[in-house]
C-alpha positions as CSV (number, residue, x, y, z in Angstrom):
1,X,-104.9,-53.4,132.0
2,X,-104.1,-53.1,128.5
3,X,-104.8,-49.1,128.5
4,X,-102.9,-48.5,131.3
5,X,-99.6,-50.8,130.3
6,X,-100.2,-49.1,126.5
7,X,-102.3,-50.5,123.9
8,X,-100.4,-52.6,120.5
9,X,-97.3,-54.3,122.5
10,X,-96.7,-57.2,124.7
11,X,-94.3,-55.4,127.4
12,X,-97.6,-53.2,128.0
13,X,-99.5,-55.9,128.3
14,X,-97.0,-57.5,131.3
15,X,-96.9,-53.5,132.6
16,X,-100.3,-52.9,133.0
17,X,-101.1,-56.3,134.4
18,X,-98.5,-56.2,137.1
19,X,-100.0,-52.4,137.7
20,X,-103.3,-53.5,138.3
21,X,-101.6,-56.3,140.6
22,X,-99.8,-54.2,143.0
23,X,-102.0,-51.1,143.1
24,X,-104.8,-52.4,145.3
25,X,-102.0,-53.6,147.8
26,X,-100.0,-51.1,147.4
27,X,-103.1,-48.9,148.6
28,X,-104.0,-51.4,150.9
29,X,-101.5,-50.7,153.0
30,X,-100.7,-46.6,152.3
31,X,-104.4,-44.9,152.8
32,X,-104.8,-46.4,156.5
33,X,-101.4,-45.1,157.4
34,X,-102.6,-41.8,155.7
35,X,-105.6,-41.7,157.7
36,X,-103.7,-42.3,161.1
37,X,-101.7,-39.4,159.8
38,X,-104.2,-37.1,159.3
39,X,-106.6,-38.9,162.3
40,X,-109.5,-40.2,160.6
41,X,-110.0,-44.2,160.2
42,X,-110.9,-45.4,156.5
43,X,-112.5,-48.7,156.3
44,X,-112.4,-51.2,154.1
45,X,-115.0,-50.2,151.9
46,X,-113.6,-46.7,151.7
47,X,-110.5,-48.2,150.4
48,X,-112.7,-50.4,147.8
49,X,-114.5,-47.5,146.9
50,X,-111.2,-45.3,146.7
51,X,-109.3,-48.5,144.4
52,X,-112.3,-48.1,141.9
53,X,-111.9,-44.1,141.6
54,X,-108.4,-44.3,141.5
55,X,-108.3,-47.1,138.5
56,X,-110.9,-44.6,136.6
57,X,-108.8,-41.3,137.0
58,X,-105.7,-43.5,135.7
59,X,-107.4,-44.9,132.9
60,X,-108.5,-41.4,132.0
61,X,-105.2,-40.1,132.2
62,X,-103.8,-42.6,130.3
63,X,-105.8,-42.2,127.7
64,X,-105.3,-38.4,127.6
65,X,-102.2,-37.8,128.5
66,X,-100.3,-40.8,127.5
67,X,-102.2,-43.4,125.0
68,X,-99.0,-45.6,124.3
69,X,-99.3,-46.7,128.3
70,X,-96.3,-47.5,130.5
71,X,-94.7,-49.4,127.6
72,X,-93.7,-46.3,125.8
73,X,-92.7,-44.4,129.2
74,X,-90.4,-47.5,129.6
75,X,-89.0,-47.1,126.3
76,X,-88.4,-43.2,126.9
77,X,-86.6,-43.9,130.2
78,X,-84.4,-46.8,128.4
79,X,-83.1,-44.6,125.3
80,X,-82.6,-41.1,128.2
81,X,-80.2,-43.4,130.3
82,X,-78.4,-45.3,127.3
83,X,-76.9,-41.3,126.8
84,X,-77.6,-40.3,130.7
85,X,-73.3,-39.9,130.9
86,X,-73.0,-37.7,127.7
87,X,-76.5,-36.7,126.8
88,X,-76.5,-34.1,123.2
């Protein structure tokens, strides 16, 4: 939770705890409709199995790509739209 929502600040903490929250629903509900999409049925321990690989990959990403988390991406998109109008 903490790696994900960035590691050193509260609002990270909140981030990657409401993340962990809403991804399993949130996947929950989109990979069945995916598979009636595509025409396959997933069960439910397909969806288990694919909430555990996606939490790894995100954690790895994190950790590569961005170690300061969602906190710092939040941070980033506050300061780009406090100049969005006149940007310099």
């Amino acid at each position: 939770m903490v790696i994900i929502g960035g590691m050193g600040s509260i609002m990270g903490s909140f981030f990657g705890a409401g993340f962990i929250v809403v991804l399993p629903i949130f996947l929950n509900q989109f990979l069945p409709f995916v598979g009636g999409l595509v025409g396959i049925q997933i069960s439910t321990a397909g969806i288990a199995h694919a909430e555990l690989i996606i939490f790894g990959a995100l954690i790895v990403w994190f950790l590569i790509v961005e170690p300061h988390g969602l906190a710092k991406l939040w941070s980033i998109g506050k300061q780009k739209l406090r100049l969005w109008p006149f940007p310099h």
